[in-house]
Structures are given as C-alpha cells and as structure tokens.
C-alpha positions as CSV (number, residue, x, y, z in Angstrom):
1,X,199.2,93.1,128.4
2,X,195.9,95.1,127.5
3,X,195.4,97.6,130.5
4,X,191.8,97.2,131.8
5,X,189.6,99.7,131.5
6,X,188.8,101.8,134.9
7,X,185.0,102.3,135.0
8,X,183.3,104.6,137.2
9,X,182.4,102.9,140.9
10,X,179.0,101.3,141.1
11,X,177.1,103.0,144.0
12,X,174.4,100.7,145.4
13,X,171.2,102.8,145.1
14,X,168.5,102.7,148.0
15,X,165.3,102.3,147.3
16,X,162.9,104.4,149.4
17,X,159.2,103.1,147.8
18,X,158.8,100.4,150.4
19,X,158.7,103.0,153.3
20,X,155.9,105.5,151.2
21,X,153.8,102.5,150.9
22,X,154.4,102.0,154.7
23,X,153.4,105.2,156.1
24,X,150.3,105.3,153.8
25,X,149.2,102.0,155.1
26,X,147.1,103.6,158.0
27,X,145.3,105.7,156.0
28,X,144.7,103.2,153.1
29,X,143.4,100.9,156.4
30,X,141.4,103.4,157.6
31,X,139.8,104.7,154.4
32,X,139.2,100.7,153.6
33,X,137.5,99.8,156.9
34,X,135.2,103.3,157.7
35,X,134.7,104.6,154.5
36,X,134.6,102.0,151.1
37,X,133.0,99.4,153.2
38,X,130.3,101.5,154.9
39,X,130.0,103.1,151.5
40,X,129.9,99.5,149.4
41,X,127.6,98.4,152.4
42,X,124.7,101.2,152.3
43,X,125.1,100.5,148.6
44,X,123.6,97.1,148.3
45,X,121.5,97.3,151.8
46,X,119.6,99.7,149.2
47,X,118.2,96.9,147.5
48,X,117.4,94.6,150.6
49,X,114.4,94.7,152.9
50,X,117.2,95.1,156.2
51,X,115.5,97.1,159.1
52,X,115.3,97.0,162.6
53,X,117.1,97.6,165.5
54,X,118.2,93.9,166.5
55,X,118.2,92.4,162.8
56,X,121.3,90.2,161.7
57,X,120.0,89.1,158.3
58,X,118.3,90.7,155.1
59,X,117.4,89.3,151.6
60,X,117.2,90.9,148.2
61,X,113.9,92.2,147.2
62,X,112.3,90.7,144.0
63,X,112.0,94.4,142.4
64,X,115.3,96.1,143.5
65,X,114.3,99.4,142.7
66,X,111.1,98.9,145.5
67,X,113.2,101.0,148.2
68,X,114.1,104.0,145.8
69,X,110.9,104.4,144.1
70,X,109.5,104.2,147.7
71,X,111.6,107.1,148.9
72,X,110.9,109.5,145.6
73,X,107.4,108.9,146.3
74,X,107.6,109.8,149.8
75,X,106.6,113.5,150.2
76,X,108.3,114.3,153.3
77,X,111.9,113.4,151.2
78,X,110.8,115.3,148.8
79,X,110.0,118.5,150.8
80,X,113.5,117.7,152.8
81,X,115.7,117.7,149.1
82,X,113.8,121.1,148.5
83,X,115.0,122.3,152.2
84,X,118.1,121.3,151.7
85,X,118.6,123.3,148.3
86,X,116.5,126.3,149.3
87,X,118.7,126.4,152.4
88,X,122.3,126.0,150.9
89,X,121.7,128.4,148.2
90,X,120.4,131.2,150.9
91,X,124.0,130.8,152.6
92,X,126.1,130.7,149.8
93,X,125.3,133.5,147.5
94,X,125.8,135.5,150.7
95,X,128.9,133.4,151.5
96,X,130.8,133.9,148.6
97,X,129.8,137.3,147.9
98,X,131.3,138.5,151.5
99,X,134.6,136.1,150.9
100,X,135.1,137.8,147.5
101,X,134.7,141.2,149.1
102,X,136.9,140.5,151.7
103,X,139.7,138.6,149.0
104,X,139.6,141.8,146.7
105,X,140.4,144.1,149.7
106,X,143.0,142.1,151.4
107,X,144.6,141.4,148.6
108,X,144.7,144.8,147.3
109,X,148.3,145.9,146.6
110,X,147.9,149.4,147.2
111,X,146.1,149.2,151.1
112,X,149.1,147.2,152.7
113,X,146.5,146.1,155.2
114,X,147.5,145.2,159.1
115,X,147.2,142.8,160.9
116,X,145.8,140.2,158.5
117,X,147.3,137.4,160.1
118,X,144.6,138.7,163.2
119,X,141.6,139.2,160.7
120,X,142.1,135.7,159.3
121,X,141.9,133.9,162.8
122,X,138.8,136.2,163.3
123,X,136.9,134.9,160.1
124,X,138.1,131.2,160.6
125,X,137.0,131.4,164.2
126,X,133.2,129.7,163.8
127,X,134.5,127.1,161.9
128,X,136.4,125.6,164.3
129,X,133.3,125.4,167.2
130,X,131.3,122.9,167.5
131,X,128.1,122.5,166.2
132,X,126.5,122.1,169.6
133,X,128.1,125.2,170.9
134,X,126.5,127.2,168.2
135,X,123.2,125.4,168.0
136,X,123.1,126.5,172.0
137,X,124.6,130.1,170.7
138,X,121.7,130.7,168.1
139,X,119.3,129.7,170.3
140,X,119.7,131.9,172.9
141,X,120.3,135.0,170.5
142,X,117.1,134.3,168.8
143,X,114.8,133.0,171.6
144,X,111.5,134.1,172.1
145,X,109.9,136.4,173.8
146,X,113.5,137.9,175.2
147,X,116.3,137.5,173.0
148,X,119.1,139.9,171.6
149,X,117.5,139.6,168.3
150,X,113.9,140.4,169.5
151,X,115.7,143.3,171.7
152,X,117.5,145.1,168.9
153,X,114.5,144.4,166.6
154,X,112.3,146.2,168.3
155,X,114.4,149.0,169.8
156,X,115.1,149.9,166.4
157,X,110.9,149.7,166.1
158,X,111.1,147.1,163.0
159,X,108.8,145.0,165.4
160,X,106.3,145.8,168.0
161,X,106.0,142.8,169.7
162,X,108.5,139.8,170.4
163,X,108.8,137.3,167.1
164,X,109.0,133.5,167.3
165,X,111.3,132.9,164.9
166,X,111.6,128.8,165.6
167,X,107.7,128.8,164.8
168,X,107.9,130.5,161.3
169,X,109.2,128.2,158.6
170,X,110.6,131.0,156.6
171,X,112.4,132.6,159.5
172,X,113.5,128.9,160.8
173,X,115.3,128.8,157.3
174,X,116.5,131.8,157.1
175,X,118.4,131.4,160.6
176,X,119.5,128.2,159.8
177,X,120.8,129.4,156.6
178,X,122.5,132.4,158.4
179,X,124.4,130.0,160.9
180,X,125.5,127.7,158.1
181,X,127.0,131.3,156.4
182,X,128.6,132.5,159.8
183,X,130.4,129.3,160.2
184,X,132.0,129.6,156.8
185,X,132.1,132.6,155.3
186,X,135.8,132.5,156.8
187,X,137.1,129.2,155.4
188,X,136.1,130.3,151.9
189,X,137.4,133.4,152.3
190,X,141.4,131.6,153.7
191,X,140.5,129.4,151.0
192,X,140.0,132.8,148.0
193,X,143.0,134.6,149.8
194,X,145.5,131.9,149.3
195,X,144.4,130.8,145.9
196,X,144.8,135.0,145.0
197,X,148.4,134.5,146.4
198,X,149.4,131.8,143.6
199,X,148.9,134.3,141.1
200,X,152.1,135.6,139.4
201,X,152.8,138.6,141.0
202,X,154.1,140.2,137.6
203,X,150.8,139.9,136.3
204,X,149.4,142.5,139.0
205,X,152.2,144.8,138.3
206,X,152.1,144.7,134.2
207,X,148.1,146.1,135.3
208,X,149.4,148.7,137.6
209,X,152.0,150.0,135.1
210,X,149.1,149.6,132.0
211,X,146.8,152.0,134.4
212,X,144.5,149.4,135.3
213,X,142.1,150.4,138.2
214,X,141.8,147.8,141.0
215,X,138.4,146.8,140.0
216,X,139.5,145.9,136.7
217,X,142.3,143.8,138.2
218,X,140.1,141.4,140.4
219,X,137.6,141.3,137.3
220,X,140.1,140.8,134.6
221,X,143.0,139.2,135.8
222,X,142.0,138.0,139.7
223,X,138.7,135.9,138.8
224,X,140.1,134.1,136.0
225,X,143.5,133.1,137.4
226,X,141.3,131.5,140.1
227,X,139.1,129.4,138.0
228,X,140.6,126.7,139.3
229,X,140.2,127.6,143.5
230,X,136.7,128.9,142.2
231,X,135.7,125.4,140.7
232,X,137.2,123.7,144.3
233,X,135.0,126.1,146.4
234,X,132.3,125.7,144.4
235,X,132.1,122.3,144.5
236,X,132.9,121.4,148.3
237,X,130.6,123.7,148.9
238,X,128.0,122.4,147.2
239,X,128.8,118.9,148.5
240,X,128.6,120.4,151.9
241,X,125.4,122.3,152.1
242,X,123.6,118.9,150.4
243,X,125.3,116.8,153.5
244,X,123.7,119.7,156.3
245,X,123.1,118.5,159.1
246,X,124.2,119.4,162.3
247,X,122.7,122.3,162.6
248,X,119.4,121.9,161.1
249,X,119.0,119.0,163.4
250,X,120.3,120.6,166.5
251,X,118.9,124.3,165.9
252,X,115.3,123.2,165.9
253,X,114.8,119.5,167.1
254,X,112.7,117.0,164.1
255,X,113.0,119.1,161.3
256,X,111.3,122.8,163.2
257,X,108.0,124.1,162.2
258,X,106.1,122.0,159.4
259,X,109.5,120.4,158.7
260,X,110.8,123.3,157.1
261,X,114.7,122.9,158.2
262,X,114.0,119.1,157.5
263,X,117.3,118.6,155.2
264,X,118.1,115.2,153.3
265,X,119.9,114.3,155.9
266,X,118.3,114.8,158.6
267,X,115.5,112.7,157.0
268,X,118.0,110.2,156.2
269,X,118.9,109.7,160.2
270,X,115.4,110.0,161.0
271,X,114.8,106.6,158.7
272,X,117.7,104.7,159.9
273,X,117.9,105.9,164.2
274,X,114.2,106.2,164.9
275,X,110.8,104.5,164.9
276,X,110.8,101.0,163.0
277,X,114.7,101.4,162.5
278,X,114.7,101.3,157.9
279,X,118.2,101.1,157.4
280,X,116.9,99.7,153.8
281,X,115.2,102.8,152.8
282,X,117.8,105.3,154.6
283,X,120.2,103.7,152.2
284,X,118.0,103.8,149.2
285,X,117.6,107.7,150.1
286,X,121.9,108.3,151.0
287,X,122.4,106.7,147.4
288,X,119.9,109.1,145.8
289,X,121.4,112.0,146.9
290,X,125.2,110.2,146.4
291,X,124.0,110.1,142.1
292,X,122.5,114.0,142.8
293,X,125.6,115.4,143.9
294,X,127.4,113.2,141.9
295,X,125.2,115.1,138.7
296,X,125.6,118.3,140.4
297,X,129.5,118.6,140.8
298,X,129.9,117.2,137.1
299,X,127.5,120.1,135.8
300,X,129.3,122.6,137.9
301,X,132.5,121.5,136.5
302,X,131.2,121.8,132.9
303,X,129.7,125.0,133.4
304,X,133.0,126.3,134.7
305,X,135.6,124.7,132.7
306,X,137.8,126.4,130.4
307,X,136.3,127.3,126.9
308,X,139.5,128.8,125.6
309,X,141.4,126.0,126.0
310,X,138.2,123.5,125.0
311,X,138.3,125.0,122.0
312,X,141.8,124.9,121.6
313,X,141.8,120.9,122.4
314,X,139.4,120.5,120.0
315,X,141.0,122.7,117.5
316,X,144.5,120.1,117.7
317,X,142.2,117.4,117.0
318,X,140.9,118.1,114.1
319,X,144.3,119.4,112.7
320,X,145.6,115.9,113.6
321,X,142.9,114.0,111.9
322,X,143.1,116.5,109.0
323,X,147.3,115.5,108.8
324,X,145.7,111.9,109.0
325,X,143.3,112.2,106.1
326,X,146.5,113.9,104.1
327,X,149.0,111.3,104.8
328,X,146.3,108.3,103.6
C-alpha cells in the first residue's frame, strides 16, 4: 500500500481586523456626528437664507452665490481677513525664529545641555492654560494707567506718562499678536526638537569629523533633514493663526479699538451669536476662509516641496516615455 503523505499541521489562523474596526468605531462616530455633519451642514446653509434664533426651516436662494458675494462686499470682513493675516504673521516670524534658536542650541552636540526635560515643560507651559486665564493675565500686565508694563516702561523713561494700549489699534495687535507667540513658541519648539532627533545621528558625526562648524550643521544638514517637520509646522500654523480666536475675542471684547483685533473669526461668531442671528451668511463667510486656507496650505506645500527629487520624478518620466517611443 502507498504510504500517505505527512503534511505539515494546518494551524487555524485568527483574524484580528474585526477588533481594529471596533475600537475605531468611536472615533469614526464621533468624527461623523460633530465634525462632517456640522461641516456638510455650514456648507449648504451657505446658500440658504437660514437666520434667526428660533428658525426651524430655510429655502435655497434663487442666486446661490447672494450670501458670499454679500460677505466679500462687506467691509468689516474684509478689514477682519486683513486682521487676521497681519496678526498671525506678527507672531510667527517671531515664533519660529525663537523655536529655531532654541532647536539649534538644544540640540547641539557639543553643549550636553541640563535639565532639558525642565526647559521643555517650561516652554510648553502656556500652551496648556486656558485662554481665559491668559486673556485675564494680559490684561492685568498691560492695564492702564497702573500696570507692570506701563511700570517698567516708564521706569526705564521709554514713556512719560501711562499708555493705553487696549485704545491703540496698533498696540491692540501687537499684544494680541505677542500672546498668541507666548502661548506657542514652546509647542513649535517640542515639535523642531523632536523632528531634529529623527535625523540619523551618523550624519552629525560624518560633519564633526569633516570639520564642520555647528552653524554649518543646522544650515546644511539640520534644516533640510527637516523639510518635512518644517512643512507640518508651517502649515498647522498657518491653519491656526487663520482660525484665532480666543484671544482676540477675550483680550479686548468686539473686536478692541476700531475693530483692529476683529479676526475672521471673530466676525464669523459675531454673524451667527449676535443681533439678527445670520447663520446664512456666517457660513457663507466659514466657507470662504475654508477655500483660503485650503489655497494657502496647497501653495505652502508647493513652495516647500522637494525640487531635487521633483526633478528627479520628472526626469524617470521622460526616460520611460522615451523607452516607450523606442520600443513602438
């Protein structure tokens, strides 16, 4: 008789999908029932004629483009988007500037520094409090006539007599725009620090052994390892400082003197939670600045993509359509 072959043992495999698709289920809830609907929702209530505080009903308007030409027309959005950018920019350059400092020296291989782990819940520190707290904070350190600001000001004799600064719309920005720096200078800077710590380590010690100074390490080998964290920072930022509001509404109440801390949204909540309640128009004006940043973010990432390796995308394809043409 033929012997029968002896295979190897089946071994009943165990599926583990079904349980990944059941402890994402909260979070796909969640994300379906306070952010796509809401989102969907402000979306069409753009082109509707909904307002009010007690309505239940809307129609569609007969030109659906009524709302958003209304709101590009209106000058007080207008003034509010020029806020908003004016502001933003006056905290970042500053912001990024100081968390690149900061990156380059604690990062620096030949200062070993302390206590990092100290400086680092130092710098993330004002992130973490609320807005209140710090609108409350701000105000008290800037307030007019006796403040620690107005104090130090003019013992140093830069001003003889107490300064309003929630009456001067330039000074109004300026400490709205140093608030928004002080509360995230640190978070960039975690966020620099850690992407500076993915970089292969060999590459910082073929510099040192080629004689490279440290400045011509962060410049030539730290920045463009960390296109990538650069790009992210960049662009959260930027989605960020177009969304301000806490603390340009809470700083200095209804946009402070002559509307000047008056950001998008803050003149988004003022159409939608105040006088005749135009939820129509405060979408029109959310889905405005949804296409801006939207533009914005997709510039920023052309700006700062990777030539090199554009061009060396582009070079395969023509190679491949050149082996094309030679094979026809």
């Amino acid at each position: 008789m033929p012997l029968k072959k002896e295979g190897k043992p089946k071994i009943k495999g165990v599926s583990y999908a079904k349980y990944g698709y059941l402890f994402s289920l909260p979070f796909v809830i969640v994300f379906l029932v306070f952010m796509l609907y809401p989102t969907l929702f402000t979306a069409v209530i753009g082109f509707t004629d909904f307002k009010g505080v007690v309505a239940t009903s809307f129609k569609f308007l007969e030109q659906p483009f009524d709302n958003f030409a209304s709101i590009f027309a209106n000058k007080t959005f207008r003034t509010s988007l020029v806020n908003t950018i004016v502001i933003w920019t006056m905290n970042f350059i500053p912001q990024m500037g100081l968390a690149l400092l900061l990156t380059a020296w604690f990062t620096n291989r030949s200062r070993r520094i302390r206590g990092q782990g100290a400086f680092k819940v130092l710098f993330y520190l004002p992130n973490i409090i609320t807005a209140a707290s710090v609108a409350i904070l701000y105000g008290v350190i800037f307030a007019y006539p006796i403040g620690p600001i107005n104090d130090i000001l003019q013992s140093l004799h830069l001003l003889k007599a107490p300064f309003d600064f929630s009456t001067s719309p330039w000074a109004a920005k300026f400490v709205v725009a140093f608030i928004q720096f002080w509360q995230w200078y640190g978070y960039t800077t975690i966020i620099l620090i850690s992407g500076v710590l993915g970089i292969n380590p060999e590459l910082f010690e073929a510099a040192e052994i080629d004689g490279a100074s440290p400045r011509q390490t962060f410049f030539q080998i730290t920045l463009p390892c960390m296109r990538t964290i650069l790009i992210f920072t960049l662009i959260t930022s930027l989605i960020g400082g177009l969304n301000m509001f806490d603390i340009p509404k809470l700083y200095i109440w209804n946009g402070g003197p002559a509307n000047a801390t008056m950001t998008t949204s803050v003149f988004i909540y003022a159409q939608a939670f105040s006088g005749t309640y135009l939820y129509n128009k405060a979408a029109a004006a959310s889905m405005i600045m949804f296409v801006i940043i939207a533009i914005l973010s997709a510039f920023t990432f052309f700006l700062m993509r990777d030539r090199s390796e554009a061009r060396a995308i582009r070079a395969m394809k023509r190679m491949e359509k050149l082996k094309k043409g030679a094979a026809v």
